[in-house]
C-alpha positions as CSV (number, residue, x, y, z in Angstrom):
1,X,0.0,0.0,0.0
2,X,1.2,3.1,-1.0
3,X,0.4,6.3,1.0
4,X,-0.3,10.1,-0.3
5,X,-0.5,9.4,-4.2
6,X,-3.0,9.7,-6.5
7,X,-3.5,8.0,-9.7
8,X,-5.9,9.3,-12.1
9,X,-6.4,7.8,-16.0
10,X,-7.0,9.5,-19.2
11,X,-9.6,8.0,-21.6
12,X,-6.7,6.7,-24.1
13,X,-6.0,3.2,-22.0
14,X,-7.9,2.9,-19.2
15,X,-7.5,-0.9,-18.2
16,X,-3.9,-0.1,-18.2
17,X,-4.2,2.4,-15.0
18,X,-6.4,-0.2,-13.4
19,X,-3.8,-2.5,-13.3
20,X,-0.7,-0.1,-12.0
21,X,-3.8,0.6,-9.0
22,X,-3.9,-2.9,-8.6
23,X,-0.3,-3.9,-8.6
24,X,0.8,-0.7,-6.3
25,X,-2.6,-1.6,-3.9
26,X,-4.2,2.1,-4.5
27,X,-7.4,2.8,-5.8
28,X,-8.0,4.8,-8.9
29,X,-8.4,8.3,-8.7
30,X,-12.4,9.9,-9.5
31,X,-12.6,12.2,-12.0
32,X,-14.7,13.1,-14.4
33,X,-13.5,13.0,-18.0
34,X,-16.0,13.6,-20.8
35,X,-16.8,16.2,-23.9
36,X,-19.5,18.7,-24.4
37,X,-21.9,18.9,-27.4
38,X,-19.6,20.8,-29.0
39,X,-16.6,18.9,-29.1
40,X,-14.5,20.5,-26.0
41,X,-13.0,18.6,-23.1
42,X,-14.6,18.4,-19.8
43,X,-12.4,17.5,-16.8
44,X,-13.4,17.2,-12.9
45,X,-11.1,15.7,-10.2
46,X,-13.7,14.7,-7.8
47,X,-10.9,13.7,-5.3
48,X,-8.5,16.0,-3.4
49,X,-5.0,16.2,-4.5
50,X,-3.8,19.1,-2.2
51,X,-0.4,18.1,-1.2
52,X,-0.6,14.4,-3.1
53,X,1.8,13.0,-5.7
54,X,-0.4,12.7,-8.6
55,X,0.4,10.2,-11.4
56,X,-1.8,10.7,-15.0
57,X,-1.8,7.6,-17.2
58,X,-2.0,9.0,-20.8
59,X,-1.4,7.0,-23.5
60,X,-0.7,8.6,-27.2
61,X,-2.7,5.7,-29.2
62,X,-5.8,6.5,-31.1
63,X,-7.3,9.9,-31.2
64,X,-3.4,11.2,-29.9
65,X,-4.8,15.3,-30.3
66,X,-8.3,14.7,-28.3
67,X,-6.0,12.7,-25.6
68,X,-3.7,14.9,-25.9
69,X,-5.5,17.7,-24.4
70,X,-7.2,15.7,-22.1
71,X,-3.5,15.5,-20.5
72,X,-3.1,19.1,-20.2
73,X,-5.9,19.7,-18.9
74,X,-5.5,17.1,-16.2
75,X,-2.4,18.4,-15.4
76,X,-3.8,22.0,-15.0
77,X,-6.8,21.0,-12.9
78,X,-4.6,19.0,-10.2
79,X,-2.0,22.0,-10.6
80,X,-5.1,24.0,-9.3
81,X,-6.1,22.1,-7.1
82,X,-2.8,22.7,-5.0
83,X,-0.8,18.9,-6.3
84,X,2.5,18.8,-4.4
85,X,4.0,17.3,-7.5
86,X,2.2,15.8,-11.0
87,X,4.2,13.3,-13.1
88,X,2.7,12.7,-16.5
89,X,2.7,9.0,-17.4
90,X,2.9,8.8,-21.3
91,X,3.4,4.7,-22.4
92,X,3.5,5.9,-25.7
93,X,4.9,9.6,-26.0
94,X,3.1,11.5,-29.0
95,X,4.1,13.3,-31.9
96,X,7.9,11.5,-31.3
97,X,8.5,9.8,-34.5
98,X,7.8,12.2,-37.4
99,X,10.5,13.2,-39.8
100,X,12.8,16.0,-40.1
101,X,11.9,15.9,-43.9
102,X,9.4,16.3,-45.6
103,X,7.8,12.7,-46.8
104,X,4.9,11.9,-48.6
105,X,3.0,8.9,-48.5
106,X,5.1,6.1,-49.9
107,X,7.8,7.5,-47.7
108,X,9.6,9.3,-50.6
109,X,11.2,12.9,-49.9
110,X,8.9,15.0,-51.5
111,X,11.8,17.0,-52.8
112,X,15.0,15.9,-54.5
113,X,18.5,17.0,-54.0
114,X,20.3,18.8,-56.8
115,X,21.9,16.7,-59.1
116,X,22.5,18.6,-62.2
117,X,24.3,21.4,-60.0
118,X,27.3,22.8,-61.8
119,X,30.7,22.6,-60.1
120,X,31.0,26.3,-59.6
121,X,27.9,27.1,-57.8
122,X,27.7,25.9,-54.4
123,X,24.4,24.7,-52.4
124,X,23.9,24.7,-48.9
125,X,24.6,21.3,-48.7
126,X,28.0,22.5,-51.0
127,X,31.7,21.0,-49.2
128,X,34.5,23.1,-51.0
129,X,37.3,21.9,-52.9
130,X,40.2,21.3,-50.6
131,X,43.0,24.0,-51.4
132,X,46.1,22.7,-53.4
133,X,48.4,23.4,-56.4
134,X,46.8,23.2,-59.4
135,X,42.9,23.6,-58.3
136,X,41.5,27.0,-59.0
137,X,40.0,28.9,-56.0
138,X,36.3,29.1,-55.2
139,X,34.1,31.5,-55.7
140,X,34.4,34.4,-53.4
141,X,34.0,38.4,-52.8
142,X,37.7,39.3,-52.5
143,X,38.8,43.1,-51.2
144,X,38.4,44.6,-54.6
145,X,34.8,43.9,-54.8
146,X,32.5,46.2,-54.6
147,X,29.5,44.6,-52.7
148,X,26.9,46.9,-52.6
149,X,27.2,47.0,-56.6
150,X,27.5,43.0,-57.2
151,X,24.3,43.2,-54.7
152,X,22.6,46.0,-56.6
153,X,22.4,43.7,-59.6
154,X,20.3,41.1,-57.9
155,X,17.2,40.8,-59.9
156,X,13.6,38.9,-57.8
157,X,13.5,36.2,-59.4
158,X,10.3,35.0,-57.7
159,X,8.5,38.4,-57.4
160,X,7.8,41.6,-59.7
161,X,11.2,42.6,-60.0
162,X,11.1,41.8,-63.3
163,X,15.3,42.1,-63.5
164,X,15.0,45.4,-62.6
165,X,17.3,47.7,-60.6
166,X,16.1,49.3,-57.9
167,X,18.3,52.2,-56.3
168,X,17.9,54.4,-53.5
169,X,16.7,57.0,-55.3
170,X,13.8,55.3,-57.1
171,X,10.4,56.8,-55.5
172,X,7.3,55.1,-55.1
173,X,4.3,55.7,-57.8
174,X,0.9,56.7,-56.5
175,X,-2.1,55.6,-57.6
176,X,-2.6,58.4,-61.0
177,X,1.2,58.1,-62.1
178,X,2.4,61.2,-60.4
179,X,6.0,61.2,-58.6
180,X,6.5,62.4,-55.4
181,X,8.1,65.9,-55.9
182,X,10.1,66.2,-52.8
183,X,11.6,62.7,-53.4
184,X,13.5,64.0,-56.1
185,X,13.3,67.1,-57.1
186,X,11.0,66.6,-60.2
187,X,7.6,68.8,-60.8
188,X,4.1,66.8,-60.9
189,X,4.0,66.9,-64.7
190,X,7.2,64.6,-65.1
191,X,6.4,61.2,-66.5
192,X,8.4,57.8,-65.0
193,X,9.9,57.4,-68.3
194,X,11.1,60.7,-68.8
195,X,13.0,61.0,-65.4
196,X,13.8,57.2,-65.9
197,X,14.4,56.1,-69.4
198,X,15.6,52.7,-68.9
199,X,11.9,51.5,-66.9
200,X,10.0,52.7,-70.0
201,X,9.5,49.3,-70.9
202,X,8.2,47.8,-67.4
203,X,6.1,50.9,-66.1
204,X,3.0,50.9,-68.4
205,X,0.9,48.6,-66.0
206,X,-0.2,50.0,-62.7
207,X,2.0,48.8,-60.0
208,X,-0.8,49.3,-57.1
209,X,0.9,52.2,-55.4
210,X,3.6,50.1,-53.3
211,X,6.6,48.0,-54.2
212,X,6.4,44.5,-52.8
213,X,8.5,41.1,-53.3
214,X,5.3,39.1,-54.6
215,X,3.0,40.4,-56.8
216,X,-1.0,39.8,-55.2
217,X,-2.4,40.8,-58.2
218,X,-1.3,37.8,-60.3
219,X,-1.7,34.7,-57.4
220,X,-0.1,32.6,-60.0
221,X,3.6,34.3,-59.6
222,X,3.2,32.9,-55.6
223,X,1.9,29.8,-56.1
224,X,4.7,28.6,-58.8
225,X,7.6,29.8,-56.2
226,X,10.3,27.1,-57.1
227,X,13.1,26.5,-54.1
228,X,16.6,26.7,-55.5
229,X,18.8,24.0,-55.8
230,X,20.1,23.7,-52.1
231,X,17.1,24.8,-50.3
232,X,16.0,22.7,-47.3
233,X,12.1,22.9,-47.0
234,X,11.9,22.6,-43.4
235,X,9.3,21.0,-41.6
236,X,7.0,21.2,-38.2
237,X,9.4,19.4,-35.2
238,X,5.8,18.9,-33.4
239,X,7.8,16.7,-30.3
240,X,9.6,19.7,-28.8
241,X,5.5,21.5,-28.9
242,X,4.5,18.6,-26.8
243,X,7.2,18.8,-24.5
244,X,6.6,22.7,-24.1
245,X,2.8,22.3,-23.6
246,X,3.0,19.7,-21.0
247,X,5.7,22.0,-19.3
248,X,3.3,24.9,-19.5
249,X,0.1,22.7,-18.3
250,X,2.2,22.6,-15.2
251,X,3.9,18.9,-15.4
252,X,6.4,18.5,-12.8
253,X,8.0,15.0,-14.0
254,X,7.4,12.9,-17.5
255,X,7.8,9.2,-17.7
256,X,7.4,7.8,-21.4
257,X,8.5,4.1,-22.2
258,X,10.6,3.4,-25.4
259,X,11.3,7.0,-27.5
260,X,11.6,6.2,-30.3
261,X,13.8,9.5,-30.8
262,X,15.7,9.5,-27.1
263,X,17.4,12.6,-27.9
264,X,13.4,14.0,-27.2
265,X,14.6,13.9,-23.5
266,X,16.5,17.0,-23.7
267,X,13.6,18.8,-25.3
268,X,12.2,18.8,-21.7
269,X,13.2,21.7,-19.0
270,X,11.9,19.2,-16.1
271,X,12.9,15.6,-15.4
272,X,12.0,12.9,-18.1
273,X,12.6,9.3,-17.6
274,X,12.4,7.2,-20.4
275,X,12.1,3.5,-19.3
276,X,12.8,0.3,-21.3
277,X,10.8,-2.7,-22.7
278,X,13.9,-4.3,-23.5
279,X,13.6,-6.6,-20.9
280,X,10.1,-7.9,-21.9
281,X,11.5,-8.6,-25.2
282,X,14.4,-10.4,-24.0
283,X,12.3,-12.3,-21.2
284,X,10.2,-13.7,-24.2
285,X,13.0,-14.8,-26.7
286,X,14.2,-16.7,-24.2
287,X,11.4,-18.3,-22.3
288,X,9.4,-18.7,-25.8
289,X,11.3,-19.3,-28.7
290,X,13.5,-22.9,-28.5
291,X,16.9,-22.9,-29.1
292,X,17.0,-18.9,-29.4
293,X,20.7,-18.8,-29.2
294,X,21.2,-20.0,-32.8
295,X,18.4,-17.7,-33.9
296,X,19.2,-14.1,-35.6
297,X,18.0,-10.6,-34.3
298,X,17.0,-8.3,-37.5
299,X,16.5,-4.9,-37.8
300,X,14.4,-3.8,-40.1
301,X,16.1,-0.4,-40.9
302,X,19.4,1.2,-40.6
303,X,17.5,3.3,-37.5
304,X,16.8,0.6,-35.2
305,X,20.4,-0.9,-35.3
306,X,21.6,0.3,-32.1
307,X,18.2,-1.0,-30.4
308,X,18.5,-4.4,-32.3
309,X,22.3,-4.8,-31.2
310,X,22.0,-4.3,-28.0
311,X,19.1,-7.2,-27.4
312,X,21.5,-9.5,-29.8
313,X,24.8,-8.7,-27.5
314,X,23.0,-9.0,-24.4
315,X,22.2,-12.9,-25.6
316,X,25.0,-13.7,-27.7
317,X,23.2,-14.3,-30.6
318,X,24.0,-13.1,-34.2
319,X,23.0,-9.7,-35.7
320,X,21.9,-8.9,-39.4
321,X,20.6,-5.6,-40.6
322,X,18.1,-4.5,-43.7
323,X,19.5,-1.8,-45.7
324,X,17.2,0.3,-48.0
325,X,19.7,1.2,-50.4
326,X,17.7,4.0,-52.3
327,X,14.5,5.6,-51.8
328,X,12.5,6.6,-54.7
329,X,11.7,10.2,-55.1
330,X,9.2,9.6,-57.3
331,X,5.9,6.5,-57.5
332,X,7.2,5.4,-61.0
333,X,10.8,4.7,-59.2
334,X,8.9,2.4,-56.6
335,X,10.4,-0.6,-57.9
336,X,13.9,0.3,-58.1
337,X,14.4,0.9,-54.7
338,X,15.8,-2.0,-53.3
339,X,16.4,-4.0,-49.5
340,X,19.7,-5.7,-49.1
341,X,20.3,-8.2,-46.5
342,X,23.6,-7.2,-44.7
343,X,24.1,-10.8,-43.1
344,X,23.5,-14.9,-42.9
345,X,19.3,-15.9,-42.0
346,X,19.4,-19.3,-44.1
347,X,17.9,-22.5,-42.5
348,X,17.1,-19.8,-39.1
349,X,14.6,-18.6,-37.2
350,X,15.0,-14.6,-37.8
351,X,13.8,-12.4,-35.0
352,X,13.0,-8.6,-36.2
353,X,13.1,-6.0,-33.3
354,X,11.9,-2.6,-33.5
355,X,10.4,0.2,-31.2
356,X,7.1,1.2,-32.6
357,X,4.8,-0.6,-35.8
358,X,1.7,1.9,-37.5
359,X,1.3,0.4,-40.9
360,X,3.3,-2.7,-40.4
361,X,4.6,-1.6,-43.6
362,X,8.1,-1.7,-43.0
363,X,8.1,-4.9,-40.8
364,X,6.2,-6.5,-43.4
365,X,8.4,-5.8,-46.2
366,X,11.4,-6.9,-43.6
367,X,9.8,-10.2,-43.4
368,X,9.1,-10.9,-46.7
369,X,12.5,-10.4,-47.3
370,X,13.7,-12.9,-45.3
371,X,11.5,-15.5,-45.9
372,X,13.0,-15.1,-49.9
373,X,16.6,-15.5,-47.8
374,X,15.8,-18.5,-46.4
375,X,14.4,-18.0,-42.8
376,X,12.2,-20.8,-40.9
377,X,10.4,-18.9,-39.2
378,X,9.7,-14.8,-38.5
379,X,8.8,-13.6,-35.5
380,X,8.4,-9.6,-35.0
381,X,8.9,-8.3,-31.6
382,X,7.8,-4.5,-31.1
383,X,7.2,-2.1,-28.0
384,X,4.8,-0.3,-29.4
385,X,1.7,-2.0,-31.4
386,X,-0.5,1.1,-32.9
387,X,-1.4,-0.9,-35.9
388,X,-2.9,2.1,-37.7
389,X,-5.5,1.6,-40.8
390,X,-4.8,-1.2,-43.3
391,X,-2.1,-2.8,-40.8
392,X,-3.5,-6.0,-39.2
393,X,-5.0,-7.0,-42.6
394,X,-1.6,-7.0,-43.9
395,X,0.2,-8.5,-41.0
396,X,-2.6,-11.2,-41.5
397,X,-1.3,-11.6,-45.1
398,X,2.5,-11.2,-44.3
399,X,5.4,-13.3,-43.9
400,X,5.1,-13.4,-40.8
401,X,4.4,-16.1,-38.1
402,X,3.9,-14.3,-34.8
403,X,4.1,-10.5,-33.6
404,X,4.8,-9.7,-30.3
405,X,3.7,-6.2,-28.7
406,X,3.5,-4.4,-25.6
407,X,-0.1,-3.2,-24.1
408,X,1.4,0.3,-24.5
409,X,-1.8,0.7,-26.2
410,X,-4.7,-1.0,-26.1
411,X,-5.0,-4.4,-27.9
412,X,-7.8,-6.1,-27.4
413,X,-9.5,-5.1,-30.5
414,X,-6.3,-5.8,-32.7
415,X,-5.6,-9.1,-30.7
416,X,-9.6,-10.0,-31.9
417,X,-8.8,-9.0,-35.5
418,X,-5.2,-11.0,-35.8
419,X,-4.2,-13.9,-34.5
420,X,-0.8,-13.9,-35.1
421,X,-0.7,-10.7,-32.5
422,X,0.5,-11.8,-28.6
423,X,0.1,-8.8,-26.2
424,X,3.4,-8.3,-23.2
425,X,2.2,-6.8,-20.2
426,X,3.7,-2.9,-19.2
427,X,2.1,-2.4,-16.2
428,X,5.1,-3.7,-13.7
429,X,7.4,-1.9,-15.5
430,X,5.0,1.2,-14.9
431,X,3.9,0.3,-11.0
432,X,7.6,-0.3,-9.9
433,X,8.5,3.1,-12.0
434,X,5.8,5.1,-9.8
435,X,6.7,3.9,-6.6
436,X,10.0,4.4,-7.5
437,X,9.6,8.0,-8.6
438,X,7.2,8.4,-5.3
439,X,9.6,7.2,-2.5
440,X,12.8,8.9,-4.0
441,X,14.2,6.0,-5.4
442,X,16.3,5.0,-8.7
443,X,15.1,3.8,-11.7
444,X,18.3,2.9,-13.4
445,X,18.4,0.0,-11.4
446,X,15.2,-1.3,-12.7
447,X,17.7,-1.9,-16.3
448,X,21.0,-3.1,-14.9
449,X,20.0,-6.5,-16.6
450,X,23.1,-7.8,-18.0
């Protein structure tokens, strides 16, 4: 029995929390967690938490933004109602996996680097030419060159420059043509051509009255802006917004299990412990799968090799990786990009590891491929089972012989759909992590496995 805590549970995994209450002998916290008519959260701790360590069990499966906010809000109403501390429990951390490129559907970059770059103009991605006798200099401004010249021929290329030179003394055009007198000396009668003979040409349409970069009467001229060659188009890093909005809902401590990024640790200004279902996995090869030792751990992806090493080092069992060795930047290239096999898998059983499945589309493809190698028998062991759309209809169809996951999320509706799909149970990990964190205690030690 553990004293002066309180553990409340979100709507994302409910039977979850009812088994850290039941492992740690505490009941589950009352509140009231629901939505009005039109859409918004509605949150009510109907127990007090004034001066209580409050633990919220939030998982990010299934509708991740609406439980998302439930979170926050949690975290704000116990923060008002005087918490000593609140630790935010987040099995499966949101928004922790997306790309820092831009990918479409296939998983193709949408765009694709320069490859007909000439020599002498450099990208951002550009390395120079290391200095030696006989290789001509790069490119540069040198003290002869007048910059403010070199920069005054710089033409918009995606606006209404049109090539043309602006200088300091070109003055702004009202509405009826007129120049402003005092700009320049010139009388109200003077044309733009006359005081400016080489703009003759580009002056006959009305410019609007302003000078801008894009032109908003022709839409078209902003909607066919082309990136140079070089340019990164940068997307949303969504992870580091979590981490600030549960920091600013008022979260004292965050425990997630399995990043799949763990640099996102150091996105957070307060404590985050990120705890590990390596064990479970390990505690299942051996005590399930006979004569494991002369099986082969696989990652699927160059990403997951570290993860996949460790589990095969920790056993002393052999390692092979899959290698994408091209992605196609475009749908017609689809079948050129090709998966090599860096390693042995004929005549054994091959074990892919990895941290999180949505689509099973990558695990799929990874056990395809070694089934055409050779392999016995796949099994697929993974932390995190979201199983997302079309997924358990094409693990049903797949390779594949048995997938192992972690009740992360909740899988009773998967586990009903495929049978292939065995479930691992979290919540130790979880109730020995909270009563860890609540008596002051460390949680490395729950890992010193080897």
């Amino acid at each position: 029995m553990v004293r002066n805590i309180v553990i409340l549970s979100g709507n994302s995994h409910p039977s979850l929390a009812e088994s850290v209450c039941n492992m740690l002998g505490v009941p589950s916290g009352n509140r009231i967690l629901s939505k009005f008519s039109v859409g918004e959260t509605r949150c009510e701790i109907q127990d007090s938490v004034r001066g209580k360590d409050v633990f919220i069990i939030q998982s990010g499966g299934g509708s991740v933004n609406d439980h998302l906010i439930e979170l926050c809000i949690m975290i704000s109403a116990c923060k008002t109602g005087s918490a000593k501390r609140v630790t935010a429990v987040l099995p499966l951390f949101p928004y922790s996996r997306q790309p820092d490129l831009p990918y479409n559907k296939v998983g193709a970059p949408l765009s694709k680097p320069p490859s007909d770059v000439s020599r002498d103009k450099y990208t951002f991605e550009s390395v120079p030419a290391t200095p030696g006798p006989g290789i001509a200099k790069s490119a540069s401004f040198n003290k002869e060159t007048d910059l403010a010249r070199v920069m005054s021929k710089t033409s918009l290329t995606n606006g209404t420059g049109n090539g043309l030179v602006r200088t300091n003394s070109e003055n702004y055009f009202n509405a009826n043509g007129n120049t402003n007198s005092h700009a320049n000396g010139g009388t109200n009668g003077d044309t733009p051509s006359s005081q400016y003979p080489h703009m003759s040409g580009h002056v006959g349409h009305s410019r609007g009255g302003s000078y801008t970069t894009h032109d908003y009467e022709n839409p078209a001229l902003i909607n066919s802006f082309q990136a140079k060659p070089g340019y990164k188009r940068w997307v949303a890093q969504a992870g580091t917004l979590v981490a600030d909005l549960l920091t600013c809902a008022g979260a004292d401590h965050v425990v997630a299990l399995d990043l799949h990024d763990p640099q996102y640790q150091g996105f957070f200004d307060i404590p985050m412990d990120n705890l590990y279902g390596r064990p479970l996995l390990k505690r299942y090869i051996q005590q399930n799968i006979p004569d494991y030792k002369e099986a082969v751990i696989v990652s699927p992806d160059a990403g997951g090799a570290k993860r996949a090493t460790a589990i095969a080092d920790s056993l002393g069992m052999d390692f092979a990786l899959i290698h994408k060795e091209r992605r196609p930047t475009r749908i017609t290239d689809r079948q050129n990009a090709t998966m090599m096999l860096v390693g042995n898998v004929a005549g054994r059983v091959c074990i892919l590891v990895d941290d999180l499945a949505d689509t099973a589309n990558t695990i799929t493809r990874a056990a395809k491929l070694v089934r055409k190698e050779g392999a016995l028998a796949v099994y697929a062991l993974l932390t995190h089972g979201v199983l997302s759309g079309d997924a358990i209809a094409r693990i049903n169809a797949s390779a594949l012989d048995k997938v192992i996951v972690t009740n992360s999320v909740p899988q009773d509706e998967h586990k009903r759909l495929c049978p292939k799909l065995e479930v691992l149970d979290v919540a130790p990990i979880f109730a020995e992590a909270i009563r860890r964190i609540h008596h002051g205690e460390s949680i490395s030690v729950l890992f010193q496995y080897d």
